[in-house]
N, C-alpha and C positions, 0 to 999 in steps of 0.2 A: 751548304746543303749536305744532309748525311745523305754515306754510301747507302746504293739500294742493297738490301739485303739478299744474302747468293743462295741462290736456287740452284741445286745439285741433281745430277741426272737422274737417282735414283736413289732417296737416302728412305732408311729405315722409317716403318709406320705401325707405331705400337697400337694394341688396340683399346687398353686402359685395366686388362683381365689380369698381365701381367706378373705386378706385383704377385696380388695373390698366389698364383703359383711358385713363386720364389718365395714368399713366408712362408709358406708351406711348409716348402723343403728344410727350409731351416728353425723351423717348428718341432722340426721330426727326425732335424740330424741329418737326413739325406743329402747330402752333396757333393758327395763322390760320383765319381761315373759306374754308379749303379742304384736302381731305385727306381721308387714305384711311379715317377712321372717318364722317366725311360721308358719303364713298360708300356707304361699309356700311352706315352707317344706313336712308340712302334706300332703300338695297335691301332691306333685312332687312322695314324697315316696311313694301315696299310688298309684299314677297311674303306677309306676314303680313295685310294687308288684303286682297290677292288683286285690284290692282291694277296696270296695267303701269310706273308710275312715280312716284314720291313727290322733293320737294323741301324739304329742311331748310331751316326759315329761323327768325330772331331768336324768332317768335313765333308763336302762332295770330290776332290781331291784322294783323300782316304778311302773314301767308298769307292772310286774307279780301281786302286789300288788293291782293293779286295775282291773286285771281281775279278781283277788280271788274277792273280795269287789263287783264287778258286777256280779259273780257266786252266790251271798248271801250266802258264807264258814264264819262260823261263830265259837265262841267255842265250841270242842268239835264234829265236821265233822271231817271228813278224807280229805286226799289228797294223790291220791296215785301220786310219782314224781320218776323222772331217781335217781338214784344213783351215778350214774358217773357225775358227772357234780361239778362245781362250786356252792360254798354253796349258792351264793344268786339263786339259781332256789328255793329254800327249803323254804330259812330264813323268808319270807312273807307268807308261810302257820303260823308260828309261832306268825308272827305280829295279825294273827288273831285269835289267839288261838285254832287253829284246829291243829290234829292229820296227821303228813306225814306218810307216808307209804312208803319203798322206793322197786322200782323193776329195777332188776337187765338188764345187756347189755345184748346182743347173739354176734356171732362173726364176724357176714358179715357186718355191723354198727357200730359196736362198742355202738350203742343205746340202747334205751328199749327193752326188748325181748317180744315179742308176746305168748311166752310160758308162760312167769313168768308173765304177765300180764293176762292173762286168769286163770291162777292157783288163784292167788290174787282175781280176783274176783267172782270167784266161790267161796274161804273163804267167801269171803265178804258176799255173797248171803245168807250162809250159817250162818252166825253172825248174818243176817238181820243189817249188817255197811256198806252198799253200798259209794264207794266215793261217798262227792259232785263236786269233779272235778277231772281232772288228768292233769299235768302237765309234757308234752312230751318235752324232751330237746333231740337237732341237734348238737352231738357233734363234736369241731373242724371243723366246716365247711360242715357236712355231715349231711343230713335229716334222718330219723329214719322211718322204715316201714310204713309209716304214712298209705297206706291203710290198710296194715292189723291190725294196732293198732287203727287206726279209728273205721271198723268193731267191733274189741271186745266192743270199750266205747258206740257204738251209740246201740251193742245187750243192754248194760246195763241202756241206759240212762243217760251216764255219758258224760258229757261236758268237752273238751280239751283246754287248754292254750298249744300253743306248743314254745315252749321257743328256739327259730332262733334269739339268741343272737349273737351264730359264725357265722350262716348261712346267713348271706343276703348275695345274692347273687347268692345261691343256689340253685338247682331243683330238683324238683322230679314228675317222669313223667310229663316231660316237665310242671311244674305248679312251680312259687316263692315258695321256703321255704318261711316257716311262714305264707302260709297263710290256712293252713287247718284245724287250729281247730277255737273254736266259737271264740276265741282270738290268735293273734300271736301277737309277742313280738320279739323287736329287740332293739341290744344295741350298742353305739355309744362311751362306755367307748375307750381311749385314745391307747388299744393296739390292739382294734378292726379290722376289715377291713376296713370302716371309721370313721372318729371319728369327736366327735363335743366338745371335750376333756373329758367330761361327758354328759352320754342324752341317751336316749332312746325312743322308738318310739312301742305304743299299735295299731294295727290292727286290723281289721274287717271288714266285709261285714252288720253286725247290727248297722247303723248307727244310732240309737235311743241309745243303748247302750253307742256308744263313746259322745254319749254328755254330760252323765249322768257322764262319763270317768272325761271331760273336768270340768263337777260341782264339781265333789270329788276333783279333781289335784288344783284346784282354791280356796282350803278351804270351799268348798259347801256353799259359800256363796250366800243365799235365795233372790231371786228378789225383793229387795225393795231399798227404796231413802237413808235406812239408816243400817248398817253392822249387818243383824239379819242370824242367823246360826242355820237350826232345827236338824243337821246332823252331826256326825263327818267329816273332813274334811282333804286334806293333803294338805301341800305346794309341789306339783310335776311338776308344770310348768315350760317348757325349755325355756330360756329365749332368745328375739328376736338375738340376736347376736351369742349364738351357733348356733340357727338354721338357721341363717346366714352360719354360717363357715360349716355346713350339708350339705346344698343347693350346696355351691362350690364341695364335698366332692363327693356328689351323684352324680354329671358329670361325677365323672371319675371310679366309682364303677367297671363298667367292663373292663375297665386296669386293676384295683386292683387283681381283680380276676384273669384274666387272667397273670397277673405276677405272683402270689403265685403260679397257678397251671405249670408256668415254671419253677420254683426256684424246687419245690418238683418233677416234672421229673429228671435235674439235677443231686437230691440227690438219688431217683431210680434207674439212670444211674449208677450214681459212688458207690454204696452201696447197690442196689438192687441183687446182685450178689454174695456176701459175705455171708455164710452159718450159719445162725444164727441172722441174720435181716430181720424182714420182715414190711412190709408197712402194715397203715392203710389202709383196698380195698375199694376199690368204690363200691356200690351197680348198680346195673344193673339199666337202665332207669333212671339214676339219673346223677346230675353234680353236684361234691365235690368243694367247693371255695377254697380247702385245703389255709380255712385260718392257720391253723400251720401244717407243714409237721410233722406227728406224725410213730411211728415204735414201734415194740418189738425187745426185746433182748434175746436171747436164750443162758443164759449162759454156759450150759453144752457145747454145740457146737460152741460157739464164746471164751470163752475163758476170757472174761470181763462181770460184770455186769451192769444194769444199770446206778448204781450209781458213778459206777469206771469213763464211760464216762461221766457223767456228770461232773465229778468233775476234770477230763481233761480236757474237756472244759472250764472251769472257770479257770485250771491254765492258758490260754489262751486269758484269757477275750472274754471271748464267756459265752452268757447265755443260755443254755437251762434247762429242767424242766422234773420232775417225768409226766406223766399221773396225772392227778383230784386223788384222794384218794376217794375212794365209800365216799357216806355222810353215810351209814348204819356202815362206820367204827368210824363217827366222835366223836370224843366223847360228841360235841354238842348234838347230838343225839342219846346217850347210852341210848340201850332197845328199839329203835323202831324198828316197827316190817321191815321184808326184804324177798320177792320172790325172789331165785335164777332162774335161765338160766333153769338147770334141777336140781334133788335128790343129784346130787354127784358133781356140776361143777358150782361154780360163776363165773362168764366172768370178771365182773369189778374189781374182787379182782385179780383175773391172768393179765388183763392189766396195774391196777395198779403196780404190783410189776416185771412188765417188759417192761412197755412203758416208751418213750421219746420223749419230742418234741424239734425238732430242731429249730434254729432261722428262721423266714420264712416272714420277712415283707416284704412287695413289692419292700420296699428303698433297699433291700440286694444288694449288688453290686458281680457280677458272682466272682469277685477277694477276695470279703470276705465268699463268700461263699464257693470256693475256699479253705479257709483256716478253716473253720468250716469241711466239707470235710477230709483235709489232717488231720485236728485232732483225728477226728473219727479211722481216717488208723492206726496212730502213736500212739494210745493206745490199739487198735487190736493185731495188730502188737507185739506193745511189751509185751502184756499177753502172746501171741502166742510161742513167745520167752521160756519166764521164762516156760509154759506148758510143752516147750519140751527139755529143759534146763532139769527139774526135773525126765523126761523120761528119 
């Protein structure tokens, strides 16, 4: 019997507009990182965010790095950043040689806690180490208290990069993820909700800022006839033919969305029910892109651990994944410092070591998911068994 065919957490989903955009480019020569589907892109994304100016660049990675770099975080500032999250929200406070600070989820979000954040910065006050910025990450598709964590930064005078890499798409009180702090950041890496196979894209309402964006991503190279450089510089320019295949991508953004968030009812349907599972919640006034349908496991009461499903699933060629691992556990980052939730309760270390994400790309077909589903059952199932087997 042939293998069944592997069902990936989250793989790319073209929408057939594509090509055309790439002949284009090469119709017309364009395919450097500069050109007129750049432009477009910038514009289309940022009228669609409902902001005054967007910047294509290589990555969402790149874009974090350009907000630090236009925050002026220098060696030896702070950054206080999510902990839950994917290392590259972190890895460019490093590039600059500042100090992260990492603060912890709460549990209606799964995001930064507005507790552990105000704790953190009363230390800070009290160090006289005030951040020079904070770096608010939208995990899996879900926005983060952004007014109440707005509040704490703007009592301190600290400025937000909010890092709506999962989130485009997303809302929160009826306003785009991504666009509420002095920088929002989005990313177009290849397992995203759309992709431009790598790329990402820096936000703002400070249009003076993103051009400054555009002079650093361009190797700050200085207005003259001939290649003079008074400023460090990066290569982070998206080049015309991703943002090409962006343009296509951005048509169909809300299908996207709106298919992920039927795929993840589905799996509430069929699994919401089961004693010992429970779904990441939606925050009230908000809309989740549930770009990956994510869950806990409760293994006293389910009977299996995280790990056990997962790695059922993969007997199956089905891919899913642990939860982020906190960055305060990485060892990239041994000894930096870490605000918990509260005195006695981390959130991101308890999601870590009982979250999972299921497969949830838009491309899922109801029949493979179907059988991601039945896998779930048939390893429940059979802990359930041997449990009372042993009984």
């Amino acid at each position: 019997m042939a293998e069944p065919s592997k069902i990936f957490l989250s793989p790319p989903h073209m929408s057939g507009e594509e090509q055309k955009y790439i002949n284009e480019a090469f119709q017309t020569n364009w395919i450097a990182p500069l050109g007129p589907h750049v432009d477009a892109f910038e514009k289309e994304l940022a009228d669609y965010a409902g902001v005054r100016d967007a910047v294509a660049v290589s990555s969402g990675t790149a874009a974090i790095h350009l907000g630090l770099r236009l925050l002026d975080v220098q060696q030896g500032d702070v950054v206080f950043c999510s902990s839950l999250t994917f290392v590259a929200s972190a890895n460019p406070v490093l590039y600059q040689g500042a100090e992260p600070v990492f603060i912890d989820s709460e549990p209606d979000s799964w995001n930064m806690s507005p507790a552990a954040l105000e704790e953190a910065m009363i230390r800070a006050v009290n160090t006289n180490k005030l951040p020079k910025a904070a770096i608010i990450v939208n995990l899996y598709g879900q926005s983060a208290k952004m007014e109440e964590l707005l509040a704490i930064c703007n009592h301190y005078d600290v400025p937000v990069i909010e890092d709506a890499a999962e989130s485009l798409g997303a809302e929160y009180q009826g306003q785009k993820s991504g666009t509420f702090g002095k920088f929002g950041v989005y990313s177009f890496n290849g397992n995203k909700i759309i992709t431009t196979s790598g790329g990402g894209m820096l936000v703002s309402n400070d249009e003076e800022a993103l051009q400054k964006a555009r002079f650093l991503a361009a190797q700050a190279r200085d207005s003259a006839a001939h290649y003079q450089h008074s400023q460090i510089g990066n290569n982070y320019r998206m080049s015309n033919i991703l943002a090409g295949v962006g343009r296509a991508q951005l048509k169909v953004l809300d299908e996207r969305v709106s298919a992920r968030q039927e795929i993840f009812l589905r799996y509430k349907e069929a699994l919401g029910n089961i004693e010992g599972i429970t779904f990441m919640p939606e925050l009230r006034n908000a809309m989740h892109n549930r770009w990956l349908t994510t869950l806990t496991i409760d293994a006293e009461k389910l009977g299996v651990t995280p790990m056990d499903i997962i790695n059922a699933l993969a007997d199956n060629s089905i891919e899913a994944r642990p939860v982020w691992k906190p960055l305060h556990l990485q060892p990239l980052f041994k000894g930096a410092k870490y605000f918990s939730h509260t005195s006695t309760k981390s959130v991101s270390e308890e999601l870590f070591n009982t979250g999972i994400c299921l497969p949830s790309g838009s491309n899922l077909t109801e029949k493979q998911q179907e059988r991601v589903i039945e896998s779930v059952f048939g390893v429940c199932q059979s802990q359930l068994k041997l449990v009372s087997q042993k009984r």
